[in-house]
C-alpha positions as CSV (number, residue, x, y, z in Angstrom):
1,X,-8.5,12.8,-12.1
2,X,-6.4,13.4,-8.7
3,X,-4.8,10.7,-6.8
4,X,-4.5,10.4,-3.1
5,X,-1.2,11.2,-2.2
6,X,0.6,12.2,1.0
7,X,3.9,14.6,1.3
8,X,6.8,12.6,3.0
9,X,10.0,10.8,3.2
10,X,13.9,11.6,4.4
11,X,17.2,10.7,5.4
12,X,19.4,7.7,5.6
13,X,22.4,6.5,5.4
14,X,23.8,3.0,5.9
15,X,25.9,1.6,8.9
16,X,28.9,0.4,7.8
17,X,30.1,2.5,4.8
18,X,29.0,5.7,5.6
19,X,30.5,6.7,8.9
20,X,29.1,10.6,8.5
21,X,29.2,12.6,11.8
22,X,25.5,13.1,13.6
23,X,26.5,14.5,16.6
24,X,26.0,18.1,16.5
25,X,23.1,18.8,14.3
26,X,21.0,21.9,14.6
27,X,17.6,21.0,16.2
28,X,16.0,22.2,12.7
29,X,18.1,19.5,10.8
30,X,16.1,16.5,12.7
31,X,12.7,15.9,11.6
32,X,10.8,14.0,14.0
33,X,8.0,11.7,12.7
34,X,5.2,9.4,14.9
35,X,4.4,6.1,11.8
36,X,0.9,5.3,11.5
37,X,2.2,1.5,13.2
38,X,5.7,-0.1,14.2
39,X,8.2,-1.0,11.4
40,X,9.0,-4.5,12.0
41,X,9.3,-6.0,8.2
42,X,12.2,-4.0,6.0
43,X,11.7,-6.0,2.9
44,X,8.8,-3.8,1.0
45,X,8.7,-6.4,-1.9
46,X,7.7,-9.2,0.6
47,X,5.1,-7.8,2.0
48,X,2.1,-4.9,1.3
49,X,2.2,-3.5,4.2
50,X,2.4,0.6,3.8
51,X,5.6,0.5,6.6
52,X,7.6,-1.3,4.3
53,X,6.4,0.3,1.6
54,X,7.1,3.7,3.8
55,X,10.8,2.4,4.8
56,X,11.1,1.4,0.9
57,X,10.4,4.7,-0.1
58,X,13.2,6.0,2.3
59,X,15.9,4.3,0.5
60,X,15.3,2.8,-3.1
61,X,14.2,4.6,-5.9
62,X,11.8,3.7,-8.7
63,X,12.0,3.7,-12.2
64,X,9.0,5.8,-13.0
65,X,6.6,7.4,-10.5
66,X,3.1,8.7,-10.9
67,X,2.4,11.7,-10.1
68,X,-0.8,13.7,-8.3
69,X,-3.1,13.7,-11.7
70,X,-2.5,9.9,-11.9
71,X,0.3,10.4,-15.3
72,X,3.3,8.3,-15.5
73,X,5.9,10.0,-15.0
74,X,10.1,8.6,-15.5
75,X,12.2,8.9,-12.4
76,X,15.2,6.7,-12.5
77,X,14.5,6.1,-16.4
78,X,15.9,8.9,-18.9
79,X,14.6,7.6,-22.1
80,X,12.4,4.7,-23.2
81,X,11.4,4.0,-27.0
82,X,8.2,1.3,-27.8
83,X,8.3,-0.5,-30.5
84,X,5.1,0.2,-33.6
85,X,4.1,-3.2,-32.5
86,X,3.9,-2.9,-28.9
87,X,6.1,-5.2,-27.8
88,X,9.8,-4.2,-27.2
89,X,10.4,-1.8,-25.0
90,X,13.5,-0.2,-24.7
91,X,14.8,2.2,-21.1
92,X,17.7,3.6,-20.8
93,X,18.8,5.0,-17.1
94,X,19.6,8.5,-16.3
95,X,23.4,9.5,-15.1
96,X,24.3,9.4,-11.7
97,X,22.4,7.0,-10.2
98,X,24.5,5.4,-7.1
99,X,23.8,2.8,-4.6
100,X,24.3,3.8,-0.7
101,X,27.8,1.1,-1.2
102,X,28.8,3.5,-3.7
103,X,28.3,1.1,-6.6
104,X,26.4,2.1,-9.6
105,X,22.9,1.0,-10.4
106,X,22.9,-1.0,-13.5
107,X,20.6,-2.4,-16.1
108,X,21.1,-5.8,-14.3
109,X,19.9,-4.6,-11.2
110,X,16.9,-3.2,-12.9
111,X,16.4,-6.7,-14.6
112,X,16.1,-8.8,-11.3
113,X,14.6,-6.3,-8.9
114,X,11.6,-6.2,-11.5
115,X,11.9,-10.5,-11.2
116,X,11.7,-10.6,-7.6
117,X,8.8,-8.0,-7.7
118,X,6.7,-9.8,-10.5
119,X,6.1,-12.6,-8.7
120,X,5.0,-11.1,-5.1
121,X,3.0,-7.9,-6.7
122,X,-0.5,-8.4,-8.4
123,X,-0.2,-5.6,-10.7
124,X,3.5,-7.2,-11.3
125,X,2.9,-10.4,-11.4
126,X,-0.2,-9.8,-14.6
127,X,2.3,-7.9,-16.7
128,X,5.0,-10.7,-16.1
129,X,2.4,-12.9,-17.7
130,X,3.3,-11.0,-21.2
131,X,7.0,-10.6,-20.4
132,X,8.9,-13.7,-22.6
133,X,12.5,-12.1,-21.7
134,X,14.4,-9.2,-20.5
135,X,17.9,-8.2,-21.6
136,X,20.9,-5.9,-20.9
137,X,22.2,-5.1,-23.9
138,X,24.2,-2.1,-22.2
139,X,24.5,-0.9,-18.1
140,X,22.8,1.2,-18.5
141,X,19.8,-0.1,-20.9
142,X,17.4,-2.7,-20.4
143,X,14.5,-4.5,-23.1
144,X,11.7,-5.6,-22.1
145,X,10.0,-8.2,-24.6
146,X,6.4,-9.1,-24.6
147,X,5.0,-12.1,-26.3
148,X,1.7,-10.1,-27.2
149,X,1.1,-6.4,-26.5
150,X,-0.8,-5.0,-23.2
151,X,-2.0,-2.3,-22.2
152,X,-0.5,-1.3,-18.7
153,X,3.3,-1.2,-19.5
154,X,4.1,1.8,-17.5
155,X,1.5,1.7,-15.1
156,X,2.8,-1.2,-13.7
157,X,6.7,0.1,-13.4
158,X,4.9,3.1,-12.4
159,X,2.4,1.9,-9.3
160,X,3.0,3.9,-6.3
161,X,2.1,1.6,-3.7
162,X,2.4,-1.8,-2.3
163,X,4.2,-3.4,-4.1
164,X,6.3,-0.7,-5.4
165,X,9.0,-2.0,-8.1
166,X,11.5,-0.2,-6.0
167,X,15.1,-0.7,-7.5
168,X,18.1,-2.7,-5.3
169,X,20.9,-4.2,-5.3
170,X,20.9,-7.7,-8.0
171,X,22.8,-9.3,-5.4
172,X,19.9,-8.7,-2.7
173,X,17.4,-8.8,-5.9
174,X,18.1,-12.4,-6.1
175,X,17.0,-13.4,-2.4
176,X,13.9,-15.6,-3.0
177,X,10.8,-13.6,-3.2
178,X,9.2,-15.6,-0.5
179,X,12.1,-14.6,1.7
180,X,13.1,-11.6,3.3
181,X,16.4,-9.5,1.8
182,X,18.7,-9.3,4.6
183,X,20.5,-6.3,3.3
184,X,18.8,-2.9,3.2
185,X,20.8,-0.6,0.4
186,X,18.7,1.0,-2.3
187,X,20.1,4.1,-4.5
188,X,17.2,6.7,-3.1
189,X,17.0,10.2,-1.2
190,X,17.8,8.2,2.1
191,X,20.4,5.6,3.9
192,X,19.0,3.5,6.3
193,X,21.2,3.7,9.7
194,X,20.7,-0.1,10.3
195,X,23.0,0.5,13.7
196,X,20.1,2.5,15.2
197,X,17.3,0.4,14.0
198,X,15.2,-0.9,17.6
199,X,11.8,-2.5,15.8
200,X,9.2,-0.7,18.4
201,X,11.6,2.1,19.3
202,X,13.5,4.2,16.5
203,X,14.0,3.9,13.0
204,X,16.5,6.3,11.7
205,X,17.9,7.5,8.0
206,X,20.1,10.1,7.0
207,X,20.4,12.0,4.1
208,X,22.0,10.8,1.0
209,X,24.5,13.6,0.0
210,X,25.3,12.0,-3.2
211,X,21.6,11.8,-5.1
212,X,21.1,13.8,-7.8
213,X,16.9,14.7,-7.7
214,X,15.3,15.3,-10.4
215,X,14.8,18.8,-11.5
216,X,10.9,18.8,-11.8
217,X,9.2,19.8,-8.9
218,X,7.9,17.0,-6.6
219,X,4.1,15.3,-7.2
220,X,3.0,12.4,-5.7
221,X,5.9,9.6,-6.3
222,X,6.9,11.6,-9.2
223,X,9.3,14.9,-9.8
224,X,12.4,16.0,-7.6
225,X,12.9,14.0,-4.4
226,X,15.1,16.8,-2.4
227,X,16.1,16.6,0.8
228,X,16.3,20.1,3.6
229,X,17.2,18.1,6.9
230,X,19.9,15.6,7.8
231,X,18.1,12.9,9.5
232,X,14.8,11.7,9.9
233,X,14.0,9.8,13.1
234,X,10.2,7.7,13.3
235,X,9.2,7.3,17.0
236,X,7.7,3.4,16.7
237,X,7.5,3.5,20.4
238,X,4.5,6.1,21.0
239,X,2.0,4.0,20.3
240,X,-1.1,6.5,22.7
241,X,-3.1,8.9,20.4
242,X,-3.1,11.4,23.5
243,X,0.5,11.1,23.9
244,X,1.2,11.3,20.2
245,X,-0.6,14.8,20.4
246,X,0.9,15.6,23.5
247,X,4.3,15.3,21.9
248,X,3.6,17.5,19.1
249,X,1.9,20.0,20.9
250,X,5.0,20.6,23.1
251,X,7.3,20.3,19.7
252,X,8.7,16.9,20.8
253,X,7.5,15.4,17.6
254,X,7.1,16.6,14.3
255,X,4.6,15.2,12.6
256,X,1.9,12.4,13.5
257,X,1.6,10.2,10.1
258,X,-1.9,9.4,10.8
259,X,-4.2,11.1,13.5
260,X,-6.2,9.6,16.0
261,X,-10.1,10.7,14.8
262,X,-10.6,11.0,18.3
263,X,-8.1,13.6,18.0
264,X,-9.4,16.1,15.2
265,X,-11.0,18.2,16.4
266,X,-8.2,19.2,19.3
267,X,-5.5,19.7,16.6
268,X,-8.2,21.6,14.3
269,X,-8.6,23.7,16.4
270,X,-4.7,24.5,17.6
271,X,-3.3,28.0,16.2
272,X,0.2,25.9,16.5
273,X,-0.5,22.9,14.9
274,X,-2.0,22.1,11.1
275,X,-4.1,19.4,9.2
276,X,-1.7,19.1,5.9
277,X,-3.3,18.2,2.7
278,X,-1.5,15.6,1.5
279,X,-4.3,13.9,-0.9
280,X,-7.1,14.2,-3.6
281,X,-8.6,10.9,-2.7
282,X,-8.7,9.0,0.3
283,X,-8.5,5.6,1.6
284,X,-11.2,2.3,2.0
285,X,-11.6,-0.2,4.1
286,X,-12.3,-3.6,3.4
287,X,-13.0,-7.6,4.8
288,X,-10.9,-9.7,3.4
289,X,-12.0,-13.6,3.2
290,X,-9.4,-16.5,3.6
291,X,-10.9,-18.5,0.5
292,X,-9.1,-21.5,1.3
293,X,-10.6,-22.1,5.0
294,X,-13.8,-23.4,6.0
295,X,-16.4,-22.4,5.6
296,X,-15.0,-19.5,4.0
297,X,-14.0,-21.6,1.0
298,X,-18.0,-21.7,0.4
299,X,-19.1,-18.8,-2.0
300,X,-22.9,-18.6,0.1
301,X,-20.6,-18.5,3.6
302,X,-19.2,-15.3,2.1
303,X,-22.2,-13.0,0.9
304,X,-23.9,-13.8,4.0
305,X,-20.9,-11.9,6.1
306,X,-21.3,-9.3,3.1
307,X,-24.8,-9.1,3.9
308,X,-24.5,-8.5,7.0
309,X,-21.9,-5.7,6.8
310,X,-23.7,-2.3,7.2
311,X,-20.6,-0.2,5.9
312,X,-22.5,2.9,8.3
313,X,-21.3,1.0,11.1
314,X,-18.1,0.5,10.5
315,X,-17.1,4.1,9.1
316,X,-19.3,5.9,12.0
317,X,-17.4,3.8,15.0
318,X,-14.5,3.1,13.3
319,X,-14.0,7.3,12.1
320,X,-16.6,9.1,13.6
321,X,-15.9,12.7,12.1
322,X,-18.5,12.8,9.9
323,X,-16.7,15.1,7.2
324,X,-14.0,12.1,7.4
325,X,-16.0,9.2,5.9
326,X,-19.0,8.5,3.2
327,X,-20.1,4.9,2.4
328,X,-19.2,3.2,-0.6
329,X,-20.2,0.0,-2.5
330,X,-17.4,0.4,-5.2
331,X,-14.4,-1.8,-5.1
332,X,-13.0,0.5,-7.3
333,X,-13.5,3.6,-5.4
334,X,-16.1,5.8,-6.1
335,X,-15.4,8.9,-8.3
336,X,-12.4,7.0,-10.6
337,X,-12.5,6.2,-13.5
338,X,-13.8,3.1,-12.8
339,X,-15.6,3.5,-9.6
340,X,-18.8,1.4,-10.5
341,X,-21.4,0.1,-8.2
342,X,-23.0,-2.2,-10.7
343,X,-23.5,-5.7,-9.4
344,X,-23.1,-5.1,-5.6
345,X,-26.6,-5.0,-4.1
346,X,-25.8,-8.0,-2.2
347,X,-23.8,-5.1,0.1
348,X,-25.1,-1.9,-0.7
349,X,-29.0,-2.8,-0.4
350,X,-28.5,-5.4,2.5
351,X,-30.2,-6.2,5.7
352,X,-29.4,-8.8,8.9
353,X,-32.9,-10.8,7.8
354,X,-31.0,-11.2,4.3
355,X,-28.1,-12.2,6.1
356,X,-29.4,-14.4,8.6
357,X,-31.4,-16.2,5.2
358,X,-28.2,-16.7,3.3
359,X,-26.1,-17.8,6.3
360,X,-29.4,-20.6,7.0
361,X,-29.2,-21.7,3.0
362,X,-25.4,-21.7,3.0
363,X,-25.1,-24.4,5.4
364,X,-22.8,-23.1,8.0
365,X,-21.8,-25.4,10.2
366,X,-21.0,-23.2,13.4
367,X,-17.6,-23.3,12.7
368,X,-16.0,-20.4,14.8
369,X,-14.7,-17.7,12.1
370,X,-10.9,-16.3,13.3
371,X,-11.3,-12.7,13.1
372,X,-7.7,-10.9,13.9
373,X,-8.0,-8.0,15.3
374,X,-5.3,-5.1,15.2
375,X,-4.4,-3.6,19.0
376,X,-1.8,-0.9,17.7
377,X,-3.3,0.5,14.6
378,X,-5.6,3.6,15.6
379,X,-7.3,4.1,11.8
380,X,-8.6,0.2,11.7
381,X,-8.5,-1.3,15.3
382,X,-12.3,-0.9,15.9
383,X,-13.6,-2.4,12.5
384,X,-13.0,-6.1,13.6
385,X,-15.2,-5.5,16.7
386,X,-17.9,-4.2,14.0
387,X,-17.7,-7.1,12.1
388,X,-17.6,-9.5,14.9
389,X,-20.7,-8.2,16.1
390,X,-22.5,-7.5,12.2
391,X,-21.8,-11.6,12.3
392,X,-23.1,-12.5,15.6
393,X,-26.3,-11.2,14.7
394,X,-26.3,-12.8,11.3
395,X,-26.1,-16.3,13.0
396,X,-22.0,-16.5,13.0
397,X,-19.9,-18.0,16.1
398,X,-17.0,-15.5,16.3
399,X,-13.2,-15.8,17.8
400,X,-12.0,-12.7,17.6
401,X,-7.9,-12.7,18.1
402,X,-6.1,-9.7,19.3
403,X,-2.1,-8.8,18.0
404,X,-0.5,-5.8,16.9
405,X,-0.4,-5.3,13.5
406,X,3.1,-6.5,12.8
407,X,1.8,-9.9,14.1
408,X,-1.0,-9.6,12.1
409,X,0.7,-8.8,8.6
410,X,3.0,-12.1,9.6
411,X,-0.3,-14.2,10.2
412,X,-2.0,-13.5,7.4
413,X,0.5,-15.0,5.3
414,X,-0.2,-18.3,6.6
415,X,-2.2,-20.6,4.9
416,X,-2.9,-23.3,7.5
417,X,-6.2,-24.0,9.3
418,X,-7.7,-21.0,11.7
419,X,-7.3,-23.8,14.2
420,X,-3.7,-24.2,13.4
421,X,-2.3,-20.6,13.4
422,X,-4.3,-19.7,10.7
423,X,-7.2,-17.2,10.2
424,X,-10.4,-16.3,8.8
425,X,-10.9,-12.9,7.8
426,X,-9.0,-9.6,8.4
427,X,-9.9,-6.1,8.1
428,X,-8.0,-3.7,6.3
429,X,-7.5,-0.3,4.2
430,X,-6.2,0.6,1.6
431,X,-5.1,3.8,0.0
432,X,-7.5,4.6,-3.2
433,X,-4.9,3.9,-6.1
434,X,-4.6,0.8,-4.9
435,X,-7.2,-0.9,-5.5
436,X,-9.4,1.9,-8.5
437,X,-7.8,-1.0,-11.0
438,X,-8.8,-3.7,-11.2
439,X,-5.5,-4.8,-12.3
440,X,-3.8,-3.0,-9.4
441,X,-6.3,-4.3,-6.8
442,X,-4.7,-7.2,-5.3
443,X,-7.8,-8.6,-4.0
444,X,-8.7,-9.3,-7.9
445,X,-6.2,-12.1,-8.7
446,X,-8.2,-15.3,-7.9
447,X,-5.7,-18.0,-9.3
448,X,-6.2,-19.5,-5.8
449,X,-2.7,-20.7,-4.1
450,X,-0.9,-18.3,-6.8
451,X,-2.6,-15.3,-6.5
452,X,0.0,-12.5,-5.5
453,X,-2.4,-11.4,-2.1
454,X,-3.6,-13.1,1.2
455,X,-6.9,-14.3,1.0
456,X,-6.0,-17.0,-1.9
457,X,-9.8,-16.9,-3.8
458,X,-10.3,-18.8,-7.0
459,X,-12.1,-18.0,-9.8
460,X,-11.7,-19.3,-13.4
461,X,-14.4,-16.4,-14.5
462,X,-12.4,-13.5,-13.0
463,X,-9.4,-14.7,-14.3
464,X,-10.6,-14.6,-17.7
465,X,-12.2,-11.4,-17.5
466,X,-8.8,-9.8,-16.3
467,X,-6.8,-11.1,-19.0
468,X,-9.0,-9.3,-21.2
469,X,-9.2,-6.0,-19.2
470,X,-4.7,-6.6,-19.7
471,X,-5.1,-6.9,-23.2
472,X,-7.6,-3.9,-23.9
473,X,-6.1,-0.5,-24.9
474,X,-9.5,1.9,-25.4
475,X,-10.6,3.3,-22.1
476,X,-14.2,2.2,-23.1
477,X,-13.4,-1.2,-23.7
478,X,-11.8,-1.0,-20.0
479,X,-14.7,0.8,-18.4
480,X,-16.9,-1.8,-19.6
481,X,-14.9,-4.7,-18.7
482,X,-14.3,-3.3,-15.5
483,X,-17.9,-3.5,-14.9
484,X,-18.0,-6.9,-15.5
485,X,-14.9,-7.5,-13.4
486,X,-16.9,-5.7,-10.4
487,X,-20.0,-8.1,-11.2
488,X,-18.4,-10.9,-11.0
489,X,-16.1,-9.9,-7.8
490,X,-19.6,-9.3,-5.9
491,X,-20.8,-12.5,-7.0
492,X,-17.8,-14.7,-6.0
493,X,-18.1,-12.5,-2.9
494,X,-13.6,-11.9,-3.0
495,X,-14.1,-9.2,-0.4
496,X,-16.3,-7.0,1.3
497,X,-15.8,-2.9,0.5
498,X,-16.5,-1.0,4.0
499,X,-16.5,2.7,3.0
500,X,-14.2,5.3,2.2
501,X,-12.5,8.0,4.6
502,X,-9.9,10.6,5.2
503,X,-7.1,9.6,7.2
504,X,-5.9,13.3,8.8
505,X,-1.6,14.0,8.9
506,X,-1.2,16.5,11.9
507,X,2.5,18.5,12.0
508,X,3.7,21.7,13.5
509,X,3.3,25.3,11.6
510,X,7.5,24.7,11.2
511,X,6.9,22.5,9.1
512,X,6.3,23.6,5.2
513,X,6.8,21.5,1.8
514,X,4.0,19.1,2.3
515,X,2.4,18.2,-1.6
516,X,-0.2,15.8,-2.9
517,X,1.5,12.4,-2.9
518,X,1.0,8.8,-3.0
519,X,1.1,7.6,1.2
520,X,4.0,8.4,3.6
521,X,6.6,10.6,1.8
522,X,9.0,12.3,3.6
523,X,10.8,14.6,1.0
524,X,10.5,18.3,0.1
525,X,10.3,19.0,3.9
526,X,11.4,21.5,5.9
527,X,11.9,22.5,9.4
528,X,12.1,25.8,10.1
């Protein structure tokens, strides 16, 4: 099976220790790139969102990487030996790995990065639940011992996306998880230029001269990170769709990391410009409850907004290109190994009488439900006006609140009343890797106030049936607990799934090297 992955990441350098001359680059040597949103939060551990995760690809590496076919594969790791009962695990590093300080990376850097990351990351925090220690018995070795064997070793230290394990610094390792690192050094393809950072203008990196890539050849987060240009620059500040193709169109920009649908069909059809293929599988959308507000925190409050969520609305306002989008009722993405659709016909066979019935028997109060709405993010900004009015009909009072999506990611971290800064519901996507496992899928943890993800649900029957899906080792023991996992997510209504879509990369001819990767990738690029 092929994993949605997109072709991209660059340059960096750090500001203070590196003082490497960027005057008088060749205009080939500067690769221009327009962010699917502004970069405003530069710790990619404390949050999900896929800027951060973006800006942590930049600059830290990872210890394994998966790559386009969804197989493990070791990065910053040479070696690793498992013991015949499962549980030891032994890594040792590959040579040459440096920080951007010029200090090497060490076992106990491995050690507390992977600490800090287990408790903010779902698919992190259920292997630390096996974890009973780790050690450094050399600098460049580390153990991991389990207290009973699992099954998903690897595939955690090996997720591509939000929240990567990315590698740093122990000393920035150790910041509290639930605060943000104030440095920014990793060990990866890129240095950060922290002196030209403006949040809404510029973010800049340069290119690390002194990492040693791999030798395999790059695929998704996996295989040789090299690097053909000597800085990367992301425009935050051209926030228009028209300007953003304006700009590449007259070779003022590079590439557009994700293209206005509006917007297609003019760069389709461009002899100049291209449509890279950066992915097997797409992204989905999805509603995300806050469990612990009223009346949210009411199971019958939920599957009535499920009801009432016709998933051909949202895709056809939201995308519009019909060869962009298909609907469906999977959590776990359709076409995946565990892309099911058993237990959802609360969603997928709905109607606004069933809706309107459940919302009457639930007992809703009139409560006015906090919708936040996006104003910056082209590829979700219209689903909240969807739902809004999907609700409405169902018999919901709506207060739909408009931020840019920086705001937004802040907000939804808060767990205090809508009426107090809080919120209700959000709207979001995800990339399909994400969320296929329902290990990976954040949206699956319900231990309520300690679950990993925003949304906080709890549910002593979920719980139990993903322990078990940790434990299991057969794939058919998996496929059919993930059934059952899928079930039960419909019936304690954790989210609603709004369809699945394409999210179109538009860059000029110059621009070669693009491969199937995981998301927002910027090496193996060139600029010709």
């Amino acid at each position: 099976m092929k994993f949605a992955r997109r072709s991209l990441l660059s340059l960096a350098l750090s500001a203070g220790f590196l003082a490497t001359p960027v005057v008088s680059m060749a205009q080939g040597s500067v690769l221009r790139i327009v962010p699917h949103s502004n970069l405003a939060i530069l710790d990619p551990i404390w949050t999900t969102a896929y800027m951060s995760r973006n800006h942590g690809y930049m600059i830290y590496d990872t210890l394994f990487g998966t790559d386009e076919k969804a197989q493990i594969k070791p990065q910053m790791v040479e070696s690793w030996t498992e013991s015949a009962d499962h549980r030891l695990w032994t890594f040792k590093l590959r040579k040459g790995l440096e920080f951007h300080d010029g200090k090497p990376v060490t076992s106990e850097d491995v050690v507390a990065s992977l600490q800090r990351w287990g408790k903010r990351d779902a698919m992190g925090s259920a292997l630390f639940q096996f974890v009973q220690r780790m050690d450094t018995p050399a600098p460049d070795t580390f153990r991991i011992f389990l207290g009973e064997a699992c099954g998903f070793v690897l595939e955690a230290l090996g997720k591509p996306s939000s929240n990567v394990p990315f590698i740093m610094p122990k000393r920035m390792a150790d910041t509290d998880p639930f605060k943000q690192i104030e440095e920014h050094i990793g060990s990866g393809p890129y240095i950060f230029k922290k002196d030209e950072f403006k949040p809404g203008d510029k973010a800049v990196y340069l290119k690390n001269t002194k990492y040693v890539p791999r030798n395999e050849p790059p695929s998704g987060s996996a295989g040789g990170k090299k690097v053909y240009v000597d800085r990367v620059e992301w425009n935050l500040a051209l926030r228009d769709a028209q300007a953003q193709v304006n700009a590449l169109q007259k070779g003022e920009v590079d590439i557009i990391e994700q293209l206005s649908f509006d917007h297609y069909e003019t760069v389709k059809g461009d002899p100049k410009l291209q449509l890279p293929k950066y992915a097997t599988l797409g992204l989905a959308y999805m509603a995300r409850f806050n469990h612990l507000a009223k009346p949210f925190d009411n199971v019958k409050v939920r599957q009535a907004a499920m009801a009432a969520f016709n998933q051909e609305a949202f895709l056809k306002a939201q995308v519009g290109v019909k060869e962009l989008y298909k609907p469906c009722a999977s959590m776990f993405i359709c076409g995946t190994p565990f892309g099911t659709t058993v237990g959802s016909d609360i969603q997928s066979k709905s109607n606004m009488k069933k809706a309107q019935d459940l919302l009457k028997a639930s007992g809703y109060d009139g409560t006015p439900i906090v919708i936040l709405k996006p104003t910056d993010l082209a590829s979700i900004q219209k689903l909240p006006d969807v739902a809004a009015q999907l609700m409405r009909q169902a018999g919901f009072k709506v207060d739909l609140q408009a931020m840019d999506w920086q705001t937004l990611v802040g907000r939804r971290a808060k767990k205090e009343a809508p009426d107090k800064g809080g919120w209700h519901m959000f709207l979001t996507a995800w990339q399909a890797f994400d969320v296929w496992n329902p290990i990976s899928n954040p949206a699956m943890d319900t231990r309520g106030e300690k679950s990993t993800w925003f949304g906080w649900a709890t549910d002593d029957k979920m719980v139990e049936l993903r322990g078990q899906f940790m434990r299991a080792t057969d794939e058919p023991s998996k496929k059919k607990l993930a059934e059952a996992i899928h079930v039960r997510a419909f019936e304690a209504a954790l989210y609603a799934p709004l369809g699945e879509f394409d999210a179109p990369m538009a860059a000029g001819k110059n621009i070669s090297g693009f491969f199937i990767t995981n998301g927002n990738l910027y090496w193996n690029l060139k600029k010709n």
